[in-house]
C-alpha beads as a LAMMPS data file, in Angstrom:
LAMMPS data file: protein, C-alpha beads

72 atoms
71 bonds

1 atom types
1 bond types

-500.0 500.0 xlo xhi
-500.0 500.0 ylo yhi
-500.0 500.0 zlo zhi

Masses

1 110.0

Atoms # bond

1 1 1 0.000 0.000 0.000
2 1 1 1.106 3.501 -0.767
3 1 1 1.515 6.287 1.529
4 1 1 0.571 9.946 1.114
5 1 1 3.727 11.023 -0.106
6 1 1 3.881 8.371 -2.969
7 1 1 0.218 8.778 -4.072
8 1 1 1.067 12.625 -4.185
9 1 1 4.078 12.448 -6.467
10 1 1 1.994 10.998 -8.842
11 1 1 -0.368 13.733 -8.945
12 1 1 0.036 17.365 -8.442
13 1 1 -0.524 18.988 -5.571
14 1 1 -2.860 22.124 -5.526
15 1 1 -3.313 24.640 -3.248
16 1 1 -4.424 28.453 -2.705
17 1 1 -3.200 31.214 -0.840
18 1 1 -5.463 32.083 2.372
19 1 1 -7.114 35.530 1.471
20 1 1 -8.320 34.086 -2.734
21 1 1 -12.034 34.556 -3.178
22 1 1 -14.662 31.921 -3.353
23 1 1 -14.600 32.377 -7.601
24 1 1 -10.922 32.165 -7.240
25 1 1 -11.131 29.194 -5.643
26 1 1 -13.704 27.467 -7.253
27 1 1 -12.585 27.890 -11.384
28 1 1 -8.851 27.130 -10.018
29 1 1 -10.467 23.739 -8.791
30 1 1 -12.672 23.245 -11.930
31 1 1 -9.505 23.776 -13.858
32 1 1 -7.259 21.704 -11.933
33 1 1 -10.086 18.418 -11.497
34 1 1 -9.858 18.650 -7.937
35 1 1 -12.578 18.811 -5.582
36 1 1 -10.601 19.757 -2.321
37 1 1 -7.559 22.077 -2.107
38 1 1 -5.321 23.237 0.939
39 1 1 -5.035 26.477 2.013
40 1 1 -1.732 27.687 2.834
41 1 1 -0.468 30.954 4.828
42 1 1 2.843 31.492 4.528
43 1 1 3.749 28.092 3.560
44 1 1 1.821 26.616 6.243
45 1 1 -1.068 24.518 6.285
46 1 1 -3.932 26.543 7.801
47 1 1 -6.767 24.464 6.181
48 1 1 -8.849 22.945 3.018
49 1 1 -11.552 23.830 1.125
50 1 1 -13.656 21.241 -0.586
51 1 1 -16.910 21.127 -2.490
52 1 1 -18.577 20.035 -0.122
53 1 1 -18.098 23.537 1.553
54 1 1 -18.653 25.170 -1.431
55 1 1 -22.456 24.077 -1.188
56 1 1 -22.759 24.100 3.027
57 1 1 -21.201 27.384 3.716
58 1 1 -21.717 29.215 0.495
59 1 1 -24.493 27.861 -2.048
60 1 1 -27.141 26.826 0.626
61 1 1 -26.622 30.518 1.900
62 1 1 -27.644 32.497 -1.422
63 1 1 -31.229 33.700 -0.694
64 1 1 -32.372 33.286 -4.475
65 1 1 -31.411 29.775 -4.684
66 1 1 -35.129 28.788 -5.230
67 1 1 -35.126 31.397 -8.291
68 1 1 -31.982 29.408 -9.751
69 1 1 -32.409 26.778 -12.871
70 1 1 -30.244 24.227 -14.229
71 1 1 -29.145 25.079 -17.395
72 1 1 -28.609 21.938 -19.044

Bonds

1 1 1 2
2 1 2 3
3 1 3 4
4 1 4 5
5 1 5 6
6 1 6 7
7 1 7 8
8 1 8 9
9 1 9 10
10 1 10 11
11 1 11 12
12 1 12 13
13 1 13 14
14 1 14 15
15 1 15 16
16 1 16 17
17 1 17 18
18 1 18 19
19 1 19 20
20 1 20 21
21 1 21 22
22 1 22 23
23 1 23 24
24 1 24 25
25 1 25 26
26 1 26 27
27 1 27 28
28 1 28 29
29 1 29 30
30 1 30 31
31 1 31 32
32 1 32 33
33 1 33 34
34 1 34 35
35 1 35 36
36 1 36 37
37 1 37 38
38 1 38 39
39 1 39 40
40 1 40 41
41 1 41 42
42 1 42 43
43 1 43 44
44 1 44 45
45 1 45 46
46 1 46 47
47 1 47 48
48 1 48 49
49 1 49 50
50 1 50 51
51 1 51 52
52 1 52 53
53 1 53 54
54 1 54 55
55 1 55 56
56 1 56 57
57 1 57 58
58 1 58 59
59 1 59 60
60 1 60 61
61 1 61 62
62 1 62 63
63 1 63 64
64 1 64 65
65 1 65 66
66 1 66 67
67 1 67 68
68 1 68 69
69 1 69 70
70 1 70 71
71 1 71 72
């Protein structure tokens, strides 16, 4: 079994800068095909930020969400 530092040499690791914005964020990840990124301060490790936040803590808050359609 691998550990964390061998499954990460095989893929890149991304992260953002504490202080990006949400869009930042979020088209970095869609560009990158990641759904969870670190956030680093100063070369340290302060946190992550996933999708799953994306909708908890930002998406579930808009108050027009019920006004929203998929576009597909």
């Amino acid at each position: 079994m691998e550990n964390i530092k061998e499954l990460l040499s095989r893929r890149g690791l991304y992260t953002v800068n504490k202080g990006a914005t949400i869009k930042e964020v979020v088209f970095y990840m869609a560009e990158k095909g990641v759904g969870l990124v670190p956030i680093m301060d100063s070369g340290k490790l302060i946190g992550v930020f996933s999708e799953r936040d994306l909708v908890k803590r930002v998406i579930a808050k808009i108050r027009a969400l019920n006004r929203l359609k998929l576009m597909m």
